[in-house]
DRENSEVEX-633613 format. One line per 2 residues: number of its first residue (from 1); for each residue x negated, y negated, z negated of N, C-alpha, C, O. Coordinates in steps of 0.05 Angstrom, whole numbers. Example, Ala and Ser with C-alpha at 12.3 -4.5 7.8 and 13.67 -1.06 7.14 Angstrom:
BEGIN
1> -264/114/-156/-246/90/-156/-264/66/-156/-285/66/-169; -257/45/-142/-273/21/-143/-258/-1/-157/-268/-23/-161
***
This chain:
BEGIN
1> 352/-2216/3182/338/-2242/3185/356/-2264/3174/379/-2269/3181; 342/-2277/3155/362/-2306/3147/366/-2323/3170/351/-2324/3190
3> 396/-2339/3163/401/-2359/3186/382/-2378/3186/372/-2389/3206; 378/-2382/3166/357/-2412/3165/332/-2399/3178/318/-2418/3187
5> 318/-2373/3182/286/-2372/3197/275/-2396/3208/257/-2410/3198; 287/-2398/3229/279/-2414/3249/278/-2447/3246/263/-2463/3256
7> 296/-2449/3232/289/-2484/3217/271/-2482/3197/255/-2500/3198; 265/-2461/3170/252/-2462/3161/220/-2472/3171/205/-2491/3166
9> 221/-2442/3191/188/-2441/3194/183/-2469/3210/159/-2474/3215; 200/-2484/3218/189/-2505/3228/185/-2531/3204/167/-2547/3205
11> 198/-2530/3190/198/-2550/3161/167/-2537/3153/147/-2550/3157; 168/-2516/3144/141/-2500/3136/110/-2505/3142/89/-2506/3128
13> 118/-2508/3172/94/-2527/3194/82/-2543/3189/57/-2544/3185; 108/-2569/3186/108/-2600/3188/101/-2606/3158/93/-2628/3153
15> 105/-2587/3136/95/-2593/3106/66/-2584/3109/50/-2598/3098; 54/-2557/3126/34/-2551/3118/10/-2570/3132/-14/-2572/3129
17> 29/-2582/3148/4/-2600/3165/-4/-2620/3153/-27/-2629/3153; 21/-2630/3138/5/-2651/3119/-8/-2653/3085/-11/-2671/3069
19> -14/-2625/3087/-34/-2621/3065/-66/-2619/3073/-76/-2604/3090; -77/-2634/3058/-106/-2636/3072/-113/-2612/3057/-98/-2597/3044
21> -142/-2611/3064/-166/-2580/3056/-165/-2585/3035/-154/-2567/3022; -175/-2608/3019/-173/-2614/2984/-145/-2605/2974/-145/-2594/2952
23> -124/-2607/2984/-107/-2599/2977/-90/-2576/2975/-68/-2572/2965; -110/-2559/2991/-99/-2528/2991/-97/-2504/2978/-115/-2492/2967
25> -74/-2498/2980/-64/-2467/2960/-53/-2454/2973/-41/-2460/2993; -57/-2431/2962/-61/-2402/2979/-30/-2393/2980/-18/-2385/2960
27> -16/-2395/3010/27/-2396/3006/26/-2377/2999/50/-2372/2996; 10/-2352/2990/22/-2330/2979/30/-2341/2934/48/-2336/2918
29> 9/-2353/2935/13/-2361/2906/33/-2384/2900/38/-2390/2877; 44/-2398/2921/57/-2411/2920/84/-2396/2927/105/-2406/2918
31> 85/-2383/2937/113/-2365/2940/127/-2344/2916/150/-2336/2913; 100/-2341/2901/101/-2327/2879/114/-2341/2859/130/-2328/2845
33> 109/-2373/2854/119/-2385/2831/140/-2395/2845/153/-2411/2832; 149/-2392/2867/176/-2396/2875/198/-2380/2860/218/-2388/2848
35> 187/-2351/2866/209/-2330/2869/207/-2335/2839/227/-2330/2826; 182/-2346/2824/183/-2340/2793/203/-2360/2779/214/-2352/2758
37> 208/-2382/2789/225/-2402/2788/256/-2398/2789/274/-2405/2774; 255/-2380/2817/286/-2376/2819/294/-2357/2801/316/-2359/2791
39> 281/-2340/2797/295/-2317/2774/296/-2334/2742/307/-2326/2721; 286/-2352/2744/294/-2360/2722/310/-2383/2710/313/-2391/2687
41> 326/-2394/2747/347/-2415/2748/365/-2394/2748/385/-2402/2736; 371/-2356/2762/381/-2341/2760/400/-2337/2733/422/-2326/2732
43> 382/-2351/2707/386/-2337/2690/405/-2362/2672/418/-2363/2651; 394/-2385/2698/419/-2408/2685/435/-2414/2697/441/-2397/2715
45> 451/-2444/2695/466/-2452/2706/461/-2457/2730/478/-2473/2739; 437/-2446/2753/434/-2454/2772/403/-2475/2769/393/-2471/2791
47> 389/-2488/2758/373/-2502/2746/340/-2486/2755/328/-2469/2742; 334/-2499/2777/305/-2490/2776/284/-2516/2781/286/-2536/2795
49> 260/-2505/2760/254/-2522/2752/220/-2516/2759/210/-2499/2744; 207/-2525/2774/182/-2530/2768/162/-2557/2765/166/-2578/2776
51> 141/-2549/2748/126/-2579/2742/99/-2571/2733/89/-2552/2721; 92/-2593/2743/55/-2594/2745/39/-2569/2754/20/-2561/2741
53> 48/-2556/2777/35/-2541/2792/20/-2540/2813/18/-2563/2822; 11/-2529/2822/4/-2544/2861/28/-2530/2875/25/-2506/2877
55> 50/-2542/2886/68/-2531/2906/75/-2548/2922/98/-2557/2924; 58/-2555/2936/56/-2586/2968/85/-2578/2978/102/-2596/2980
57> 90/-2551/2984/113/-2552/2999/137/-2533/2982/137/-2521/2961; 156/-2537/3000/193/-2520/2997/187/-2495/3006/188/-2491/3030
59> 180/-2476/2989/180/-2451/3010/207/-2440/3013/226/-2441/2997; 205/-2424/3049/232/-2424/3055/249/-2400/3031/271/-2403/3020
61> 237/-2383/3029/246/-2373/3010/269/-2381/2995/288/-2365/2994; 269/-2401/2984/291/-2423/2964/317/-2429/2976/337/-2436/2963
63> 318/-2425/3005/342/-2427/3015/359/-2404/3018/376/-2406/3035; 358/-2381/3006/369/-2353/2999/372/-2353/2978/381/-2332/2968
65> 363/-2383/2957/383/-2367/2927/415/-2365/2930/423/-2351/2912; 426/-2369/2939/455/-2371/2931/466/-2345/2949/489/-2340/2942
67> 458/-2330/2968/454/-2312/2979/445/-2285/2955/458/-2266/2947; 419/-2295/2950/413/-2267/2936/419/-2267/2906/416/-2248/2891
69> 427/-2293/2898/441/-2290/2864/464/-2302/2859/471/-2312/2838; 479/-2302/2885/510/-2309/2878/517/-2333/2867/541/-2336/2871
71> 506/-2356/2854/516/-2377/2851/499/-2394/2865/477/-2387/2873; 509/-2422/2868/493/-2442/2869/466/-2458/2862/461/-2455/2838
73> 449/-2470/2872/435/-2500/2857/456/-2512/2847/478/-2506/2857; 454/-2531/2827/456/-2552/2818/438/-2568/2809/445/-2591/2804
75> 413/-2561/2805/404/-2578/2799/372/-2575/2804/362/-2554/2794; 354/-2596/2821/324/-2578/2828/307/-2595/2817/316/-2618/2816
77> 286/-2591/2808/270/-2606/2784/241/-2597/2792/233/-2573/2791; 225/-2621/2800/201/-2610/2815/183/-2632/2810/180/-2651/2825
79> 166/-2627/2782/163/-2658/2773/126/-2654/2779/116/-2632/2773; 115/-2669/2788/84/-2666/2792/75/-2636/2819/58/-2618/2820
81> 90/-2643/2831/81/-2603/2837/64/-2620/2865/58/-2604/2883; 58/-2640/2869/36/-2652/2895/56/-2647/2921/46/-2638/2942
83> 88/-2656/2919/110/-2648/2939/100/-2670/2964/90/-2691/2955; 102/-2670/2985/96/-2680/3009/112/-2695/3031/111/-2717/3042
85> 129/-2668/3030/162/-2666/3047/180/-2654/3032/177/-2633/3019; 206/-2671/3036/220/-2664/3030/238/-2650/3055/252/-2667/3066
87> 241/-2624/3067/259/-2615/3085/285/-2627/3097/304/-2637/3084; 284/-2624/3127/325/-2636/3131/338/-2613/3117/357/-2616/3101
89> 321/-2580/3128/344/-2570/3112/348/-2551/3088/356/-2528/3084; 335/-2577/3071/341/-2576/3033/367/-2590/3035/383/-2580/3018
91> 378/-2609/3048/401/-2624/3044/424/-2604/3051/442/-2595/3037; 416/-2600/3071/432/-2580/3091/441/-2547/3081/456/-2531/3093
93> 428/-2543/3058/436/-2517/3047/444/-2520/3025/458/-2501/3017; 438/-2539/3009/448/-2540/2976/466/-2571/2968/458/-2589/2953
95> 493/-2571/2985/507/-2588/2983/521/-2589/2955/534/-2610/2950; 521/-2572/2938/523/-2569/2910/519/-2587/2893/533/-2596/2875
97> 485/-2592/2904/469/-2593/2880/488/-2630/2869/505/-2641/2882; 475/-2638/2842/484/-2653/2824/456/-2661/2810/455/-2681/2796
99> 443/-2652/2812/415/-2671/2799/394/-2660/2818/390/-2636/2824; 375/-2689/2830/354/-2681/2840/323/-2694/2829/320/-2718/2830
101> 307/-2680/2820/290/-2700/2805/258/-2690/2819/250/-2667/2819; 243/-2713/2832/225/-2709/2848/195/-2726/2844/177/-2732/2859
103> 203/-2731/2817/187/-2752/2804/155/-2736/2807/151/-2712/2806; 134/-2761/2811/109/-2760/2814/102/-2736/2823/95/-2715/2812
105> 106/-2745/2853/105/-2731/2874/87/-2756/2897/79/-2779/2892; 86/-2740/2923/67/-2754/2944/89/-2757/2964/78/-2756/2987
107> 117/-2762/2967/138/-2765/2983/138/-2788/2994/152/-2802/2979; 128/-2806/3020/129/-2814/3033/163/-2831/3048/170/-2854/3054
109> 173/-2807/3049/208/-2816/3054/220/-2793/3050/211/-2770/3046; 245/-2805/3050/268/-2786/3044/282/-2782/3067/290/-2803/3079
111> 287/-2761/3076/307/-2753/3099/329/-2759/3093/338/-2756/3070; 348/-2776/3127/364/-2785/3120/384/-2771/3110/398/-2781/3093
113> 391/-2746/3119/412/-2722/3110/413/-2721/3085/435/-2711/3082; 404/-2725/3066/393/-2729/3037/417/-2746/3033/416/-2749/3009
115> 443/-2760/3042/462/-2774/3035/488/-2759/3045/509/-2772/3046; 488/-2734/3053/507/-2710/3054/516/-2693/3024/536/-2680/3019
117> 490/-2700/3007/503/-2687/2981/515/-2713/2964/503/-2731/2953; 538/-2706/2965/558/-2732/2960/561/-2723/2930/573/-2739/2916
119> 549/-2696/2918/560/-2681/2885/537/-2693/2869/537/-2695/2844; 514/-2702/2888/498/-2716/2865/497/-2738/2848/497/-2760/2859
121> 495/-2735/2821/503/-2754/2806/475/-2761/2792/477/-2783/2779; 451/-2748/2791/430/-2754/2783/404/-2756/2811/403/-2736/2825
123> 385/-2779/2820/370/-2785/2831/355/-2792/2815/363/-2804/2795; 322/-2783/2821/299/-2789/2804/274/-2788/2830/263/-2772/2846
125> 274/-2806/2825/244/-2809/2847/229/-2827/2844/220/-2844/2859; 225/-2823/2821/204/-2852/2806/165/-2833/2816/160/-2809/2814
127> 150/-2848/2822/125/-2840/2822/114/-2831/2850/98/-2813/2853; 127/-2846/2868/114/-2830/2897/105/-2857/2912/101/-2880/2906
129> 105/-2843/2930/101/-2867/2964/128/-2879/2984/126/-2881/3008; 150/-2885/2970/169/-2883/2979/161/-2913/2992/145/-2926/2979
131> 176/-2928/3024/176/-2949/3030/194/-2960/3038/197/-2984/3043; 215/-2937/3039/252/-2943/3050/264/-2926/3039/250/-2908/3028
133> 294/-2924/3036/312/-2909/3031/322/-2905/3048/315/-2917/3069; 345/-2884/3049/358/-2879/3079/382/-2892/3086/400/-2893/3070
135> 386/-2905/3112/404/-2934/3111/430/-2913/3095/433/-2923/3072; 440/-2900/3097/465/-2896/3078/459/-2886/3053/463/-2862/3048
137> 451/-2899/3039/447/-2880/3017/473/-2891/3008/481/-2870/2997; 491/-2907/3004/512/-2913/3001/533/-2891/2999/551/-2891/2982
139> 529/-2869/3019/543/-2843/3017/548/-2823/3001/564/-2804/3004; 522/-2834/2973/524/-2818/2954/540/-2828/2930/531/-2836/2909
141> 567/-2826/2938/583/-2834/2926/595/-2828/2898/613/-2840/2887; 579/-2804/2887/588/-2800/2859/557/-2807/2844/555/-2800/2820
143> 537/-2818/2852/517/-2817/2838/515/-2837/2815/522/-2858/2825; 510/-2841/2795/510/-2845/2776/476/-2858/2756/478/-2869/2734
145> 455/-2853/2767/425/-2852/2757/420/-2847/2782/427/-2830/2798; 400/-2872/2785/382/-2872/2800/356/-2885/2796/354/-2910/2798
147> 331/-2867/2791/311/-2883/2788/285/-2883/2816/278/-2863/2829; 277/-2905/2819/260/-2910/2831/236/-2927/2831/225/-2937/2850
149> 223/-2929/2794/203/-2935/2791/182/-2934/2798/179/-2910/2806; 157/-2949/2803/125/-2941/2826/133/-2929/2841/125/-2905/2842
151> 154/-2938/2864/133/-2931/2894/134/-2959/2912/128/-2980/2901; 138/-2959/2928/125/-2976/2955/148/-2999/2972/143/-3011/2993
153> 177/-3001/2954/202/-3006/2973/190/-3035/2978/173/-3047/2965; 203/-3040/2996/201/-3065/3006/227/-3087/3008/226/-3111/3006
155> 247/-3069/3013/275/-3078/3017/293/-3050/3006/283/-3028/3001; 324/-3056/3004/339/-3034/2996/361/-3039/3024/361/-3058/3039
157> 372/-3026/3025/387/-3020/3056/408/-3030/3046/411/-3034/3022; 432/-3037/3070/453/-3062/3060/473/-3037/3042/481/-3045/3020
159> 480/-3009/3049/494/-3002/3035/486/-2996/3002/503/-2985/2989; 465/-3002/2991/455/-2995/2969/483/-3007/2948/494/-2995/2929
161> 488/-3028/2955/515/-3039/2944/541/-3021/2938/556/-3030/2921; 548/-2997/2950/567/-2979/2956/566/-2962/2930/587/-2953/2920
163> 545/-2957/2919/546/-2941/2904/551/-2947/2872/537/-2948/2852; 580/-2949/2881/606/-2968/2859/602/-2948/2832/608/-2957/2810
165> 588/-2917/2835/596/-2905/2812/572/-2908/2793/575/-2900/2770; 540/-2924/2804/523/-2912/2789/522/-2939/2759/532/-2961/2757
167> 506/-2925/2742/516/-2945/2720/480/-2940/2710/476/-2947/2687; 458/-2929/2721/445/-2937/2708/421/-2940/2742/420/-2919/2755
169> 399/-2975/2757/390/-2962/2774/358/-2976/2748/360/-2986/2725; 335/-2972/2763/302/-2973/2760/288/-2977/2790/279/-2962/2808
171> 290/-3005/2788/270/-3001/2805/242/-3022/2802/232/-3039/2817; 235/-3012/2779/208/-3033/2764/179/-3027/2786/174/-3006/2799
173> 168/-3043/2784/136/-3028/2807/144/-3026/2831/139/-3003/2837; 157/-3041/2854/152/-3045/2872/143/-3066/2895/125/-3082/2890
175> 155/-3065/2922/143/-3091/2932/176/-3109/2941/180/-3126/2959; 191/-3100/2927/218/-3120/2928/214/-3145/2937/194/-3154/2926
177> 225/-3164/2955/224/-3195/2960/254/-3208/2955/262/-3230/2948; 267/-3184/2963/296/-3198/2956/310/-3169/2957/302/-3146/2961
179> 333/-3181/2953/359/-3158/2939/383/-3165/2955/387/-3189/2962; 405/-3142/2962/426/-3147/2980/447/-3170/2969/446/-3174/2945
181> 463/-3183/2982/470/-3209/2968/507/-3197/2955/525/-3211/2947; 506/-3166/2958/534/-3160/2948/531/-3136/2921/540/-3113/2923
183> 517/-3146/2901/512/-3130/2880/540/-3130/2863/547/-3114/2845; 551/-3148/2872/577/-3145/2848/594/-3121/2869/617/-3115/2863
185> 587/-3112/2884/593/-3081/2881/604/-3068/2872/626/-3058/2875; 575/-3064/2853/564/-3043/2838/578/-3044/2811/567/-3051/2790
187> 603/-3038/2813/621/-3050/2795/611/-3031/2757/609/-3038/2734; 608/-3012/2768/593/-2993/2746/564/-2995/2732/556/-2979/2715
189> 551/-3013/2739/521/-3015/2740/525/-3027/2711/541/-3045/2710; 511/-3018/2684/505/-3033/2664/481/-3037/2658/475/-3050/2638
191> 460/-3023/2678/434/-3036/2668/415/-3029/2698/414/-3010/2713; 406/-3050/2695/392/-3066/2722/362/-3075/2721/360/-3100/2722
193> 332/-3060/2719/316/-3052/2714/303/-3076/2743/316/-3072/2763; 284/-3095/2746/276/-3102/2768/252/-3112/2763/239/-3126/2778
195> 240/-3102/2732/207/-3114/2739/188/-3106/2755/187/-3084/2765; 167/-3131/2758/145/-3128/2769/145/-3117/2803/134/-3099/2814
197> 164/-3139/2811/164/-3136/2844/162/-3152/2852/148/-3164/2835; 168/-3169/2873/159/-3193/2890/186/-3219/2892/184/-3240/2904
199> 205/-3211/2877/226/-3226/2884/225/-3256/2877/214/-3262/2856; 233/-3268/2887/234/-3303/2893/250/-3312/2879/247/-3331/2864
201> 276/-3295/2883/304/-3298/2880/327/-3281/2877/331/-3263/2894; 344/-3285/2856/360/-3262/2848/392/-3266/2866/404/-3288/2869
203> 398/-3248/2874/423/-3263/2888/448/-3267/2869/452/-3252/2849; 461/-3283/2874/485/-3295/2864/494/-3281/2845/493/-3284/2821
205> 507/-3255/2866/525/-3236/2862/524/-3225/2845/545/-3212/2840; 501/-3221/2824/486/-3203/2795/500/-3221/2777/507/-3206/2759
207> 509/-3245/2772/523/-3257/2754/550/-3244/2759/564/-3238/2739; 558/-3239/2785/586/-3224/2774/593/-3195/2785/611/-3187/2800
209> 569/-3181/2770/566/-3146/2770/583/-3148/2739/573/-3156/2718; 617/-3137/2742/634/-3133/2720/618/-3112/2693/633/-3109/2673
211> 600/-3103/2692/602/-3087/2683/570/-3090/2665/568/-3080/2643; 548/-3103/2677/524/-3107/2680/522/-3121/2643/532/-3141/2635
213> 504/-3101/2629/496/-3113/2599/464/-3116/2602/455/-3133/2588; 447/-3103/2618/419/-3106/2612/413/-3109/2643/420/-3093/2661
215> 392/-3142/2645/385/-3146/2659/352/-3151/2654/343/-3168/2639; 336/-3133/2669/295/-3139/2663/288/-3155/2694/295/-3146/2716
217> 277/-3171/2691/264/-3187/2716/241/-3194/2713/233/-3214/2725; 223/-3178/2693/199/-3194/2691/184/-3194/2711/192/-3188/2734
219> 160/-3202/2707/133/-3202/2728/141/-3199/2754/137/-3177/2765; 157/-3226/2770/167/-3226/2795/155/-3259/2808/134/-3271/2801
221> 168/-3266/2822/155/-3299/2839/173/-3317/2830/169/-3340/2837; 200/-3312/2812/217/-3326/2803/220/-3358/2799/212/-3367/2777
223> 226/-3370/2811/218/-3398/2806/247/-3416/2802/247/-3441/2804; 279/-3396/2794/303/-3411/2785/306/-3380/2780/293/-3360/2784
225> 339/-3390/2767/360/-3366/2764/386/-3380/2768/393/-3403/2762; 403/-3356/2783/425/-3367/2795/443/-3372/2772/447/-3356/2753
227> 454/-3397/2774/461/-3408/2750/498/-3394/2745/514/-3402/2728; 504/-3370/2766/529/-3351/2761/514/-3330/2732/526/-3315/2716
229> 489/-3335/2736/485/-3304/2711/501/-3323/2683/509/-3310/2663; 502/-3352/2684/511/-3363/2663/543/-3357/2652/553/-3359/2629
231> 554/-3349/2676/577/-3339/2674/581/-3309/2667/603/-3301/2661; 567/-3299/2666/572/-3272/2667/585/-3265/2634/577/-3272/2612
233> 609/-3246/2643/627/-3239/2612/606/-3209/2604/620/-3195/2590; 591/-3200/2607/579/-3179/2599/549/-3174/2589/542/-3151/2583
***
């Protein structure tokens, strides 16, 4: 019996409950293009990849690759597959991983454990229902790319600032009103993506992000600019 059984089948539950009747597929066919998936991250660097399928959920399955083919995830790529939930323990078994990409998907939120994989250097979660991040995402301290184009934020959590290593974020298409007031941070950040959200006002601190060459603010409530972006050497 795998260790994980028993957390699985309960993740398993709580994904299948929230797939409506229109949205149902048969878990045997969905377990099938699992196992078909892993044999063929088997055959890479770890890299499994599915897209534009119906796979609402994680079958538990996936938490025995590194068990039954000896290496790692690094990297899980699950682009269109109608994802729902994301599991606590996907975080909790593939502390490896280094790229996660979850784009145009139906994800709602992100579990906060999701800031335990400290190796990830790629985040992609452009195209869902997202309405928060998890207060630390700050913890993901080697990340590097992060996109979060069309979904739902409203605010970004105070540590979003912490994440000194990333150099590229997106967060165009949301419901932004304001931004944390310690972006100079983000000492690595060279391009800074913020159209078409709700913001009033840009804070100070983006005039002195050291590092910052491309700044987008279109289609926002803008009515000044802080007159530090005039300063800015970058």
């Amino acid at each position: 019996m795998s260790h994980h059984e028993g957390g699985d089948d309960a993740s398993y539950a709580t994904a299948k409950s929230k797939i409506s009747v229109k949205d149902y597929v048969d878990p045997r066919q969905v377990r099938l293009i699992w196992q078909e998936a892993m044999y063929e991250a088997s055959l890479t660097k770890g890299v499994i990849s599915i897209s534009w399928k119906s796979v609402p959920f994680i079958d538990p399955v996936l938490y025995d690759f590194h068990h039954k083919f000896g290496k790692p995830l690094v990297h899980v790529r699950l682009i269109g597959v109608k994802l729902k939930v994301l599991p606590e323990e996907f975080a909790e078994t593939f502390r490896e991983l280094e790229a996660l990409s979850l784009e145009n998907n139906q994800l709602e939120q992100i579990p906060d454990n999701v800031t335990q994989l400290t190796q990830l250097r790629e985040l992609y979660l452009a195209n869902n229902f997202l309405r928060h991040l998890p207060e630390r995402i700050g913890y993901l301290c080697n990340l590097t790319q992060l996109s979060l184009n069309n979904n739902r934020l409203e605010s970004l959590p105070a540590t979003f600032s912490a994440l000194n290593m990333i150099r590229r974020i997106d967060l165009e298409c949301n419901n932004l009103r304001s931004l944390p007031d310690n972006f100079d941070n983000l000492t690595n950040c060279e391009v800074l993506n913020l159209n078409r959200n709700k913001l009033m006002r840009l804070p100070r601190s983006i005039g002195a992000m050291p590092s910052l060459t491309s700044l987008s603010a279109s289609w926002n409530e803008l009515t000044q600019l802080p007159s530090e972006l005039c300063h800015s050497r970058t």
